[in-house]
TIBA-185971 format. One record per residue: residue number from 1; residue in one letter; x, y, z of N, C-alpha, C in turn. Coordinates in pm, 1 decimal, decimal comma, padded with zeros to 6 digits. Layout:
BEGIN
- resi:resn:npx:npy:npz:capx:capy:capz:cpx:cpy:cpz
- NUM:a:X:Y:Z:X:Y:Z:X:Y:Z
...
***
This chain:
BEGIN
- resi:resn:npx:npy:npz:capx:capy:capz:cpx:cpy:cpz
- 1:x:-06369,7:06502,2:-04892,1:-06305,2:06384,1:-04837,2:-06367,2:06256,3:-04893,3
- 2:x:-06471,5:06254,2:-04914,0:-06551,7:06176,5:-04961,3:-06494,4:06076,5:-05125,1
- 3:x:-06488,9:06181,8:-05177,3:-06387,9:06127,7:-05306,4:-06252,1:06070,7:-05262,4
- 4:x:-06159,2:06134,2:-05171,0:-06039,2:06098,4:-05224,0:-06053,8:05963,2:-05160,1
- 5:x:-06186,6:05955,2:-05018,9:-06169,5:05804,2:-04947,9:-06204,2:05667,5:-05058,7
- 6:x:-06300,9:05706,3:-05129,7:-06364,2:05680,1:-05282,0:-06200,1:05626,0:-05310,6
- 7:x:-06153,1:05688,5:-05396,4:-06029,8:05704,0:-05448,9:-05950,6:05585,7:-05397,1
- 8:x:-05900,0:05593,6:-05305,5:-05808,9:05482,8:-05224,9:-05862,1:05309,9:-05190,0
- 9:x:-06023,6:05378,1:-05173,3:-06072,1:05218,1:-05139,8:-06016,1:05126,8:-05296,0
- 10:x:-06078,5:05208,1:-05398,4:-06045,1:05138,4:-05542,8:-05962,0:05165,6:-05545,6
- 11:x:-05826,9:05221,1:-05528,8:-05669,5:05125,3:-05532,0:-05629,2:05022,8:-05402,1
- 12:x:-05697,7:05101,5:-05317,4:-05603,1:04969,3:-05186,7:-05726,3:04844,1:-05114,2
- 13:x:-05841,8:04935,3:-05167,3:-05922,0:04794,5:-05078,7:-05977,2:04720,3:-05173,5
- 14:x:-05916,1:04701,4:-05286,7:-05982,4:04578,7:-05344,1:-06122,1:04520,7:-05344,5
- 15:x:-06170,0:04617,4:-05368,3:-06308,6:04593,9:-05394,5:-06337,7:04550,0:-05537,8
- 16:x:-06405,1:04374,2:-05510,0:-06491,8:04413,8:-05656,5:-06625,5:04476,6:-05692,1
- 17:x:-06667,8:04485,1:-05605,0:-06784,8:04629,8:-05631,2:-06760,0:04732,5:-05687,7
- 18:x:-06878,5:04796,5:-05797,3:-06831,4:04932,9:-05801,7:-06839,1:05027,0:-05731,9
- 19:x:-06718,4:05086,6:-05704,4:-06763,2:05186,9:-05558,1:-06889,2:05293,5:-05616,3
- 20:x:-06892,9:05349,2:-05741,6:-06965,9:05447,7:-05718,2:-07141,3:05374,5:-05696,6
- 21:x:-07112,2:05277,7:-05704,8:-07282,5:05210,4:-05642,9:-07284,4:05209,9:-05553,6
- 22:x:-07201,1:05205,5:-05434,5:-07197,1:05211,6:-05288,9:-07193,8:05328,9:-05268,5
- 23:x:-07348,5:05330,8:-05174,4:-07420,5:05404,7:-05054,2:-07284,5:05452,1:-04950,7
- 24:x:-07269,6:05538,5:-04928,0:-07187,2:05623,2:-04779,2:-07171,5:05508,3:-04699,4
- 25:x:-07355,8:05451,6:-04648,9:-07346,2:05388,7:-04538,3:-07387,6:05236,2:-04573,4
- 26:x:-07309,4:05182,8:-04694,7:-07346,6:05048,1:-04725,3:-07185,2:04978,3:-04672,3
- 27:x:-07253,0:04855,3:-04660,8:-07126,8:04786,2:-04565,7:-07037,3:04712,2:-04643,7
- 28:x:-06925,3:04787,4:-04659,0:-06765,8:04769,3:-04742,8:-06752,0:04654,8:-04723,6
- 29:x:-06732,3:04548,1:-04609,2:-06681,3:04368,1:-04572,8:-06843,8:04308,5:-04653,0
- 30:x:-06951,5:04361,2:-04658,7:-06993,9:04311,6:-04758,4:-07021,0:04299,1:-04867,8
- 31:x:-06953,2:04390,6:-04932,9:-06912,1:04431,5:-05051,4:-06768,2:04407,9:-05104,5
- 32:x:-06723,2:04315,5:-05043,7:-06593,6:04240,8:-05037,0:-06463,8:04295,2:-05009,9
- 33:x:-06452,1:04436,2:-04954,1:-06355,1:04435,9:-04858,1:-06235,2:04347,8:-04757,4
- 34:x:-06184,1:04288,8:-04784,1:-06116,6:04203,0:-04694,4:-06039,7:04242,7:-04527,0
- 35:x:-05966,8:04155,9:-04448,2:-05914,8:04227,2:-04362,2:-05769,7:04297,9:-04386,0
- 36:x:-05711,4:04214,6:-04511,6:-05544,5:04309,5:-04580,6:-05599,5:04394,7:-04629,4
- 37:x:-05740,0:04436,7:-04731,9:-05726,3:04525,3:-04812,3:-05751,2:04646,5:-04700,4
- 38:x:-05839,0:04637,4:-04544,0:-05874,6:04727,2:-04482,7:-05701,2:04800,7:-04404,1
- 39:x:-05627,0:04704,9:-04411,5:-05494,3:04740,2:-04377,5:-05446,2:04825,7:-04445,8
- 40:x:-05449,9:04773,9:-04577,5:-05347,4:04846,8:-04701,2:-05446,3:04999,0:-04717,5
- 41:x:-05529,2:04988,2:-04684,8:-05669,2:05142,7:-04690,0:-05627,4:05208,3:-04540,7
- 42:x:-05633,4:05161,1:-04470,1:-05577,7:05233,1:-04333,6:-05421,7:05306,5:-04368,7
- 43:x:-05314,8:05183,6:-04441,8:-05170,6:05264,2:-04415,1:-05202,8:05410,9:-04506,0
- 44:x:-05306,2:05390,3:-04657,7:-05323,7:05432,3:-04754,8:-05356,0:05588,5:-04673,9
- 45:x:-05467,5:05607,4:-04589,5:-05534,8:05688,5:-04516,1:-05474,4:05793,6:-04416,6
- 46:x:-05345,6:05682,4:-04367,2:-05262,9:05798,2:-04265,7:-05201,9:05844,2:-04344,1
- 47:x:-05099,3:05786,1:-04469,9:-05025,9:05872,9:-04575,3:-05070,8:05978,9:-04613,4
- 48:x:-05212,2:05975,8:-04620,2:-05305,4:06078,6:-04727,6:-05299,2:06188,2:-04667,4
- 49:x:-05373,3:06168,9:-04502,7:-05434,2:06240,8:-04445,7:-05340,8:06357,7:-04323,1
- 50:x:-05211,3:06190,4:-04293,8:-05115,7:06281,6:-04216,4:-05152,1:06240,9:-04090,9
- 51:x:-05218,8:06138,2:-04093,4:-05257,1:06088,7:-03961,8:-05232,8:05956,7:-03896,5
- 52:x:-05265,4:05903,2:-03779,2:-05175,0:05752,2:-03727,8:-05351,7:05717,2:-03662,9
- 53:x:-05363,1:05631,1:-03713,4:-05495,4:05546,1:-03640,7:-05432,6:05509,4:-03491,1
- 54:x:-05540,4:05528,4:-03374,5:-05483,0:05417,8:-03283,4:-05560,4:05322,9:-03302,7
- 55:x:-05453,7:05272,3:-03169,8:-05529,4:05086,3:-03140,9:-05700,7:05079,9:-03079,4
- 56:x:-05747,4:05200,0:-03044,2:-05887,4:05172,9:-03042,5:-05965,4:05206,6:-03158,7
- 57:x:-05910,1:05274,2:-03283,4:-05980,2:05231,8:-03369,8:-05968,6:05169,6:-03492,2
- 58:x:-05850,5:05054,2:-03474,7:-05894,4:04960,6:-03515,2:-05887,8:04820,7:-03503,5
- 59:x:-06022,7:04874,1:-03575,4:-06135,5:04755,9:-03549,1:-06244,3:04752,6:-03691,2
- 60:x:-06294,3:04658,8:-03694,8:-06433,1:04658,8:-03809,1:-06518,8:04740,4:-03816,7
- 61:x:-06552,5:04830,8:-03721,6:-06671,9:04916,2:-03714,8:-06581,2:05035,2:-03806,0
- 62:x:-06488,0:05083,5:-03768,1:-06419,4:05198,4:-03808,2:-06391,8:05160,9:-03982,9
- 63:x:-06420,4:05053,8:-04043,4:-06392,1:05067,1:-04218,9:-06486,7:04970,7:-04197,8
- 64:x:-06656,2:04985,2:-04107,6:-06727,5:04937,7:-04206,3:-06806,1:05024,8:-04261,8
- 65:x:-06768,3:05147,0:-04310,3:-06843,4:05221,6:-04476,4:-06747,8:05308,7:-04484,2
- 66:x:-06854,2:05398,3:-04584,8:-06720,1:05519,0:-04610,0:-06748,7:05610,2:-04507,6
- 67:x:-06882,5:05571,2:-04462,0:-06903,2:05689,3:-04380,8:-06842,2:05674,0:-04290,7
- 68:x:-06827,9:05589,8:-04186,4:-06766,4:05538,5:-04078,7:-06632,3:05582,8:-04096,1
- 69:x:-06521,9:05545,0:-04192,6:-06364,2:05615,7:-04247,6:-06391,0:05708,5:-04219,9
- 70:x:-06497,2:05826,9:-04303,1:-06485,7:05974,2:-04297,8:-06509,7:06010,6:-04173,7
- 71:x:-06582,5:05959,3:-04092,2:-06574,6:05997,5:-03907,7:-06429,8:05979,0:-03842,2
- 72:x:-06430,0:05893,3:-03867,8:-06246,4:05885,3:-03839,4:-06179,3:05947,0:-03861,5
- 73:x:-06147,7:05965,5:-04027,7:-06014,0:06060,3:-04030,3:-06034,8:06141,3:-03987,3
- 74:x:-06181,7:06249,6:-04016,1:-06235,4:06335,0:-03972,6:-06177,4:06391,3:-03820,5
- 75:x:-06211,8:06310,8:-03695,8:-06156,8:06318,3:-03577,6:-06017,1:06333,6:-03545,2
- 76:x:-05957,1:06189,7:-03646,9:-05800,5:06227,4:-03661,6:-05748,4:06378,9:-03675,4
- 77:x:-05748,0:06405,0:-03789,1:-05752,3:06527,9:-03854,9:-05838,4:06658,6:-03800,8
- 78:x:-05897,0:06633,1:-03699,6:-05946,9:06739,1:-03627,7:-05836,0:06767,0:-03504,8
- 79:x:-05830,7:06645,4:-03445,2:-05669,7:06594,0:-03300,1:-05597,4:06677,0:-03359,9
- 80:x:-05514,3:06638,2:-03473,8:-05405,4:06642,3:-03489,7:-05449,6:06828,4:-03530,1
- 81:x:-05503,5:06921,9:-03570,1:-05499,5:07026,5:-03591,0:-05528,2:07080,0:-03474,0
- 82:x:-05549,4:07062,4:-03364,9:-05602,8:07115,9:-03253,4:-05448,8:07087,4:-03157,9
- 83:x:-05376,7:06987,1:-03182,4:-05249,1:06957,6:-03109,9:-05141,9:07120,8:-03162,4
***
């Protein structure tokens, strides 16, 4: 999961960082993440994954790293296989 989240940040979150220098748990909004590009990475994420974020998670904590995403979908994608 790790890659394909990799993958999407560098098409939809507009990062000018290079992602592969970013740490799991280094912080994406400071690494210039914006709040559209975390949008366009969220719609990017349910397409991928098959999943619908709710309204409690989001928020900044939930795309601030990759690690933080991969807990998420993670959970998503755990819900939704357990439904």
């Amino acid at each position: 999961m790790n890659k394909q989240v990799r993958q999407l940040l560098a098409q939809y979150g507009s990062l000018p960082a290079a992602l592969e220098d970013l740490g799991n748990d280094a912080d994406l909004y400071a690494a210039g993440l914006s709040s559209h590009g975390s949008v366009q990475l969220m719609l990017a994420l349910e397409d991928t994954f098959d999943v619908e974020f709710p309204d409690n998670l989001l928020n900044r904590k939930t795309f601030a790293s990759i690690s933080a995403i991969e807990a998420a979908v993670n959970g998503l994608v755990g819900e939704r296989d357990a439904a």
